[in-house]
ZAVOSE-688233 format. One record per residue (C-alpha): residue number from 0; residue in three letters; y, z, x. Coordinates in steps of 0.02 Angstrom, whole numbers, always signed. Last residue first. Layout:
N
@nr: NUM | rest: ALA | y: Y | z: Z | x: X;
...
This chain:
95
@nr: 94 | rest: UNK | y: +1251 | z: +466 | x: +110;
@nr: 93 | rest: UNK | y: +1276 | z: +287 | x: +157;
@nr: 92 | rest: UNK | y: +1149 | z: +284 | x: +308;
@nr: 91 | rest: UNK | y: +1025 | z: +342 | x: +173;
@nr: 90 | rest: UNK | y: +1071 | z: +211 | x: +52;
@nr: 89 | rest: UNK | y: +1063 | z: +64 | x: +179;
@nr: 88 | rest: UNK | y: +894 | z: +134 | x: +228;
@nr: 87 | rest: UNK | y: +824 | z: +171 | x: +53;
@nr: 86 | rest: UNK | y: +870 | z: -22 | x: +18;
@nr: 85 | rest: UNK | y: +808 | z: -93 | x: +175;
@nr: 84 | rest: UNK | y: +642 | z: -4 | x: +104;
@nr: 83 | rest: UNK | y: +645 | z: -54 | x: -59;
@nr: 82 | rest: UNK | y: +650 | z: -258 | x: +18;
@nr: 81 | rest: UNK | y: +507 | z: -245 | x: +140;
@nr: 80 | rest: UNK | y: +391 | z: -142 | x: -18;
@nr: 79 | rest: UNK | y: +453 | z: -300 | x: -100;
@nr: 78 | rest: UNK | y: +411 | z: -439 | x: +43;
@nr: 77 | rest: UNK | y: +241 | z: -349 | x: +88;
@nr: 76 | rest: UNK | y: +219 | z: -239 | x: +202;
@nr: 75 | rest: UNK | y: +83 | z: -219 | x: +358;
@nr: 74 | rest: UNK | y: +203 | z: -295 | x: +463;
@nr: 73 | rest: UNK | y: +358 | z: -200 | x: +426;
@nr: 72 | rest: UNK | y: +280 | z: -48 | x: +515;
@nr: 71 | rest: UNK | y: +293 | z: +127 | x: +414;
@nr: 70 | rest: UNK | y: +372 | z: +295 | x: +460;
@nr: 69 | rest: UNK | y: +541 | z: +254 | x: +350;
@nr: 68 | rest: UNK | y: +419 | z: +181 | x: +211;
@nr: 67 | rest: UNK | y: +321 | z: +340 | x: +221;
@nr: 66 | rest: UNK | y: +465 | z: +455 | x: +219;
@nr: 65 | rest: UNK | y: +563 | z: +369 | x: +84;
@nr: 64 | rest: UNK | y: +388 | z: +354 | x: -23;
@nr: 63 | rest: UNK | y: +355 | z: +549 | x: -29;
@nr: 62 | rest: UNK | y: +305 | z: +691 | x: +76;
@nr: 61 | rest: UNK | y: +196 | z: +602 | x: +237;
@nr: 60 | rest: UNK | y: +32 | z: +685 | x: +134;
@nr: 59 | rest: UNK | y: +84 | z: +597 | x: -27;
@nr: 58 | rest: UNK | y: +111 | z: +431 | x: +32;
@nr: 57 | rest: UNK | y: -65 | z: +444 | x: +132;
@nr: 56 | rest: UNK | y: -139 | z: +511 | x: -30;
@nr: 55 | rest: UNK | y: -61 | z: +333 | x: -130;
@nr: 54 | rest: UNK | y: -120 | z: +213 | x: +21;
@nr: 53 | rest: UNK | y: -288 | z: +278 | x: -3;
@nr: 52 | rest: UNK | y: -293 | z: +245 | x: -188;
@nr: 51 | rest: UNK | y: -242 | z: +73 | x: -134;
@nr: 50 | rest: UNK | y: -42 | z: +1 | x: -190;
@nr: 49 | rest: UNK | y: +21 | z: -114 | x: -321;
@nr: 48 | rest: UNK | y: +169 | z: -48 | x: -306;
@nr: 47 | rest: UNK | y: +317 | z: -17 | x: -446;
@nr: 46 | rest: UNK | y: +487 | z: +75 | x: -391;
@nr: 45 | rest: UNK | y: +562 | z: +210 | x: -484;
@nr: 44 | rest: UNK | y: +732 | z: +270 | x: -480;
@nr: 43 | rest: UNK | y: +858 | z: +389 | x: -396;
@nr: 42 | rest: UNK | y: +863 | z: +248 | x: -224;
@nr: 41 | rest: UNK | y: +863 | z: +408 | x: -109;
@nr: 40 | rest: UNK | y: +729 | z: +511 | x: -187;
@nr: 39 | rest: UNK | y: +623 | z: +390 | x: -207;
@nr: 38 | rest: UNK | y: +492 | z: +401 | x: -359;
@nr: 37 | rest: UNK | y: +339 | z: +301 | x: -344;
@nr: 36 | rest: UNK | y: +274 | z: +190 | x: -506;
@nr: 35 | rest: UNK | y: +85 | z: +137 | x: -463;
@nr: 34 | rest: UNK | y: -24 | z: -9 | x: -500;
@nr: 33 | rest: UNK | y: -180 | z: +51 | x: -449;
@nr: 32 | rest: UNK | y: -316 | z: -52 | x: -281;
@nr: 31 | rest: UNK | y: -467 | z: +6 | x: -242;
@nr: 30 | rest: UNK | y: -499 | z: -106 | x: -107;
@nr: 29 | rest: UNK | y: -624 | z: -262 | x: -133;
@nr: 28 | rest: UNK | y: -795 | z: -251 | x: -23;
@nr: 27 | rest: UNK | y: -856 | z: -442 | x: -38;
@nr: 26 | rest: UNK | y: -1041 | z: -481 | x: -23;
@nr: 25 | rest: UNK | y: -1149 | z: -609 | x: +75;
@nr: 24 | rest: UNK | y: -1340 | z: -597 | x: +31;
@nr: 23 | rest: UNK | y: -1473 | z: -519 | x: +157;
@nr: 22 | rest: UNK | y: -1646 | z: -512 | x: +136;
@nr: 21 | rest: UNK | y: -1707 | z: -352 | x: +214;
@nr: 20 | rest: UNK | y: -1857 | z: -339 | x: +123;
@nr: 19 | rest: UNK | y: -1770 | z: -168 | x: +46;
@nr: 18 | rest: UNK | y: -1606 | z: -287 | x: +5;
@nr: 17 | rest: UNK | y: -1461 | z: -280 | x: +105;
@nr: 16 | rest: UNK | y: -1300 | z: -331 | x: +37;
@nr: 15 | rest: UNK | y: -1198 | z: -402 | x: +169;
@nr: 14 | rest: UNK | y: -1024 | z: -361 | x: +207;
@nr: 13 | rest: UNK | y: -852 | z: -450 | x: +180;
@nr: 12 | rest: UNK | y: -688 | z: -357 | x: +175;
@nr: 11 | rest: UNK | y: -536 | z: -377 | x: +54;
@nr: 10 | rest: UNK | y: -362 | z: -326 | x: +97;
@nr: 9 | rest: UNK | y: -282 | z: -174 | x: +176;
@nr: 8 | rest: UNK | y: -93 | z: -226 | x: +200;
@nr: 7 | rest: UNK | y: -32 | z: -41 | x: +188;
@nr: 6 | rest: UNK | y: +106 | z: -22 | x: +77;
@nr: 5 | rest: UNK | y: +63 | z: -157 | x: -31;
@nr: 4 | rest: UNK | y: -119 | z: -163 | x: -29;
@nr: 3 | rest: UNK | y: -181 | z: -333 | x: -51;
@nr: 2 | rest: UNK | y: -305 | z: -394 | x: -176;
@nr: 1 | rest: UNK | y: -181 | z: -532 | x: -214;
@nr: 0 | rest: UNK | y: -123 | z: -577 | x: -404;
């Protein structure tokens, strides 16, 4: 399982830890990735994300996973958050 954000592609970074003699030893800053079941409104069901804690407020402040996904660039997605959002799309434009 990747430590990739689904919605927003933020991955691992690398850092140092800095010691107070100021050795330095190479360290890994991991996102704070949840699994996450998000309710869209157009779909009528659930869809599971493993998605950042940051990810999650930014879904909530845009007013739900349609709007987010519709807002969002297929770049930083990955194949299944691609997928759900052809999906709300095609039911949207149906509707």
């Amino acid at each position: 399982m990747s430590r990739v954000c689904e919605l927003t592609g933020k991955g691992p970074m690398t850092g140092n830890n800095v010691s107070h003699a100021n050795n330095k030893t190479k360290r890994r800053f991991l996102p704070n990735l949840n699994d996450v079941t998000l309710q869209s409104e157009a779909l009528n069901r659930g869809i599971k994300l493993r998605i950042s804690s940051h990810a999650l407020r930014s879904v909530d402040h845009r007013g739900g996973l349609d709007k987010f996904l519709a807002k969002a660039k297929d770049a930083e997605l990955s194949e299944r958050a691609l997928k759900v959002k052809k999906e709300i799309a095609k039911a949207q434009a149906e509707a």
